[in-house]
C-alpha positions, -999 to +999 in steps of 0.1 A: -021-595+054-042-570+044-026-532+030-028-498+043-029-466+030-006-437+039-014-405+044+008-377+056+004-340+055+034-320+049+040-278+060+076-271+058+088-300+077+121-302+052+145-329+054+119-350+080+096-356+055+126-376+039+134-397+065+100-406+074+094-416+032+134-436+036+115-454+070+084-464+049+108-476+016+128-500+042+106-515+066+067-512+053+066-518+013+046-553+018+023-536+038+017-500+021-008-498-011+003-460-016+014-431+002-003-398-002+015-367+009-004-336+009+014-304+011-004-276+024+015-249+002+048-250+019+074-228+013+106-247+017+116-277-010+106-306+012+083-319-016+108-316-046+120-345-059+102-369-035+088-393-063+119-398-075+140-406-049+120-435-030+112-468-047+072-461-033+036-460-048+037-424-040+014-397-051+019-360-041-008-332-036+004-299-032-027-274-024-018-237-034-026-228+003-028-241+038-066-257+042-053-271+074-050-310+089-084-325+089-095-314+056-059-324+042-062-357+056-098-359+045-082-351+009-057-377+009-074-408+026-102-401-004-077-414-029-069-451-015-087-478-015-070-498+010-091-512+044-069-495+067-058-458+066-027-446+088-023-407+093+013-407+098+029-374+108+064-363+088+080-364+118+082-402+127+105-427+114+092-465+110+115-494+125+113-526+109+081-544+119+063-508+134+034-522+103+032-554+101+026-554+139+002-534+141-018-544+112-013-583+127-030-568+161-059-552+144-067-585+118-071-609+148-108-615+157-107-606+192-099-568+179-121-567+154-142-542+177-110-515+180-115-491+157-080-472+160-045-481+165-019-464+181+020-477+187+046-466+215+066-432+205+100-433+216+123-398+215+159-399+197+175-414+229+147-441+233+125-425+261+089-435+256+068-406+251+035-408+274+014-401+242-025-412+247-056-392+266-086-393+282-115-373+264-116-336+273-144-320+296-151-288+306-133-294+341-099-307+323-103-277+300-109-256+326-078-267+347-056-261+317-070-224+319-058-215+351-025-240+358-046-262+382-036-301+363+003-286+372+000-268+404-024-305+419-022-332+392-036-355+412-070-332+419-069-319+385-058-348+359-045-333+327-063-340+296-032-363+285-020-396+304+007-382+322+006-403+349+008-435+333+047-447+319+027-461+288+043-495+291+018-517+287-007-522+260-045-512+268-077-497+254-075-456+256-097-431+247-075-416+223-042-423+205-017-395+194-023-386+158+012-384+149+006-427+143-029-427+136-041-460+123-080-461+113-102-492+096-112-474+065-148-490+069-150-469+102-130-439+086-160-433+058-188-445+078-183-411+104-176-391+076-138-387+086-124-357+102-143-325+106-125-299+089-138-274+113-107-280+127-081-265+110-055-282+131-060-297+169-086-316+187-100-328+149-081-363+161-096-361+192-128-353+181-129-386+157-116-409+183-146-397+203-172-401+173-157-435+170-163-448+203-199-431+202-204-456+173-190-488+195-155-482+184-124-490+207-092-471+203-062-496+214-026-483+226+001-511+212+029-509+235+052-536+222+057-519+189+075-485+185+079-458+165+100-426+162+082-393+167+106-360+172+074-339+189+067-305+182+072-307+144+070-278+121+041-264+147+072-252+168+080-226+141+048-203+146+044-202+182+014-177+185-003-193+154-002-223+170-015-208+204-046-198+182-058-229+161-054-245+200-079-224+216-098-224+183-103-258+183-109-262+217-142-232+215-152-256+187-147-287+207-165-273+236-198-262+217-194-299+195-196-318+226-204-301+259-237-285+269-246-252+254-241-232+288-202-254+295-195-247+260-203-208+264-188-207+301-157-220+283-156-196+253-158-167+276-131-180+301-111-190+272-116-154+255-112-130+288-099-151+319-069-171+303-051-144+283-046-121+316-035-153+340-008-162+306+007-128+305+000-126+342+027-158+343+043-142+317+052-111+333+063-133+362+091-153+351+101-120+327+092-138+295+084-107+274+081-125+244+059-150+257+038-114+266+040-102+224+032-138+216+000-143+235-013-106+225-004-118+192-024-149+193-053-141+209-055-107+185-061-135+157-089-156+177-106-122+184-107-115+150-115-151+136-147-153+164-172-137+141-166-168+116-156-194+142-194-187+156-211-188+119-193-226+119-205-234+155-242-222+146-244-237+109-228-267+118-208-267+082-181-288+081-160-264+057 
């Protein structure tokens, strides 16, 4: 069976990174060549002391400031060697065959065209979390901006899977990137994740420049995982209302035409923040209010650079 590489990127996630490290140690030390954790300058002691508590080819990284997901995960996939690369998040916990499962699935010669592997998240009381989407375009982002995927699902599908219970196995267009399993062949060949995106969509984006280059993402369903959700994001809520819409400008202007892309900018820059605190005001959320003046204060502020990315196409 061949061996994986493990790459997770740790901000402040505490004692989760622990028990996702204890998961790995008891069910997947056949199966892992090394385990990369790359901490993006966190401030708690989540790293300290990780090496020598777990019997793992581990090797830490600890940048001296946040440089964000994709280029962390860029950073740490660059070290192994092994043919398959899994971008696990510190927030999952392996079960006993959540590796060799999956790594059986993608070695059989009927797969060899699926390009990315993703396994069924289950919550702390076992609910199945409906985790895989479609491919964003400028109607589904557009929806999100004004409510319309919750007030009429049905007319207005959500950019994630809702609808479907996840139960079965099935080609997606995109797996969750908390359990992100990639062939390394394919990983190098599209140049990896485009740090662009500091943090959202930069899975997205891949799983879409994989299946531009005949790639198949697959969804296991017979083999689990534990993800919590939310993560260490839930700490900075209007940060993480920023990198969203950031990445999703960046997205927009990647992949859409030039005039979606820009209709989408200027909805996303002038039309969503009134209907939020609109809402806000609404169900007398006052701190939801502070929070999106807070948030879009920064992407106002960051659009003079977020454009100079767009137009240059760098990937820094």
């Amino acid at each position: 069976m061949s061996q994986i590489d493990i790459v997770i990127v740790n901000w402040n996630s505490g004692e989760l990174l622990a028990n996702c490290l204890e998961s790995i140690r008891r069910h997947g030390v056949a199966e892992v060549a090394r385990v990369i954790v790359v901490d993006n300058a966190s401030s708690d002691a989540s790293v300290a002391g990780v090496v020598d508590l777990f019997d793992l080819p581990i090797e830490i990284i600890k940048n001296n400031e946040n440089q964000g997901f994709a280029r962390a995960c860029n950073k740490g996939a660059s070290l192994g060697k092994a043919p398959y690369i899994l971008f696990l998040n510190p927030d999952t916990v392996l079960f006993k065959e959540t590796l060799s499962n999956a790594i059986i699935f993608m070695e059989q010669e009927s797969n060899q065209q699926v390009g990315i592997c993703g396994v069924q998240l289950v919550n702390e009381i076992g609910e199945v979390s409906r985790t895989c989407a479609r491919f964003p375009t400028p109607g589904i982002f557009y929806s999100k901006m004004f409510g319309l995927n919750r007030l009429f699902p049905t007319l207005f599908p959500s950019h994630h899977m809702t609808e479907w219970d996840h139960m079965n196995s099935q080609s997606v267009d995109h797996v969750m990137g908390a359990f992100f399993l990639v062939r390394r062949y394919l990983f190098e060949t599209i140049n990896g994740f485009d740090e662009r995106f500091f943090v959202y969509l930069e899975d997205v984006d891949l799983s879409l420049r994989a299946h531009q280059a005949g790639w198949r993402s697959y969804y296991l369903a017979d083999t689990q995982a534990y993800h919590k959700g939310g993560g260490t994001s839930e700490q900075v809520k209007a940060t993480r209302m920023f990198y969203s819409l950031r990445s999703r400008i960046l997205y927009g202007y990647k992949h859409f035409s030039w005039c979606s892309a820009t209709a989408l900018m200027m909805g996303t820059l002038v039309l969503e923040p009134v209907a939020r605190c609109a809402l806000a005001i609404f169900n007398k959320s006052y701190l939801q209010v502070k929070e999106t003046f807070h948030g879009y204060s920064m992407l106002w502020r960051a659009l003079p650079r977020l454009l100079f990315f767009i137009l240059n196409g760098s990937r820094q």
